[in-house]
C-alpha positions in Angstrom: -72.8 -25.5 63.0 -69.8 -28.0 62.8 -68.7 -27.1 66.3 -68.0 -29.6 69.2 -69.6 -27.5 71.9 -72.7 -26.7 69.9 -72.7 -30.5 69.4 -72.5 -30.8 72.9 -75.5 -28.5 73.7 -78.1 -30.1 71.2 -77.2 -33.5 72.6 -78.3 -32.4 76.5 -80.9 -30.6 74.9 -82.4 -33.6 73.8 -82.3 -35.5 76.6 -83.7 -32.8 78.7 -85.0 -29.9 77.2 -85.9 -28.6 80.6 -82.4 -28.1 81.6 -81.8 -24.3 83.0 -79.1 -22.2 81.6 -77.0 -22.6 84.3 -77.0 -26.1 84.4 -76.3 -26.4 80.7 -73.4 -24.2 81.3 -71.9 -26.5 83.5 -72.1 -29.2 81.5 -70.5 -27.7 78.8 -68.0 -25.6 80.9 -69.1 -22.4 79.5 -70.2 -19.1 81.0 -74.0 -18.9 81.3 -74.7 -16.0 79.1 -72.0 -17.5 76.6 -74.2 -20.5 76.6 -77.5 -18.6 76.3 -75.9 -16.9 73.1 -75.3 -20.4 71.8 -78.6 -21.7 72.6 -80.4 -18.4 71.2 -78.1 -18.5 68.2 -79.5 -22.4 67.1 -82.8 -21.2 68.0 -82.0 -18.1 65.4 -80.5 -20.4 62.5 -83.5 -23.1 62.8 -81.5 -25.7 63.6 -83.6 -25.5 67.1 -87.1 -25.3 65.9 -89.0 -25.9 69.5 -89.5 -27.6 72.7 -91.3 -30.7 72.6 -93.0 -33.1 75.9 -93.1 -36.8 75.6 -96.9 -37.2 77.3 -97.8 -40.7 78.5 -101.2 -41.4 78.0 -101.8 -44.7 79.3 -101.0 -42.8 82.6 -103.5 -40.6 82.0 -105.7 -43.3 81.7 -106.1 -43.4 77.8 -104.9 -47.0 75.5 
């Protein structure tokens, strides 16, 4: 990996995994299909295994 940009994109990533394409592009200052490539291409070499959700169960009602 090793590259600013790709840097870049796993750091939004984790604060909001949610983030569209376009969005992420913007951020980044990249077209969005370049960034899609990027995003597919981590996905590709594991070093994006998934998509997680923070769930907060004491809203739900739970301890």
């Amino acid at each position: 990996m090793g590259d600013f940009i790709n840097g870049k994109i796993l750091e939004i990533l984790k604060e909001n995994s949610r983030i569209t394409i376009n969005e992420l592009s913007k951020k980044i200052n990249l077209s969005a299909p370049a960034t899609r490539e990027r995003v597919n291409k981590l996905e590709d070499q594991d070093i994006i295994n998934g998509y997680t959700i923070d769930i907060n169960y004491k809203k739900l009602g739970y301890n």
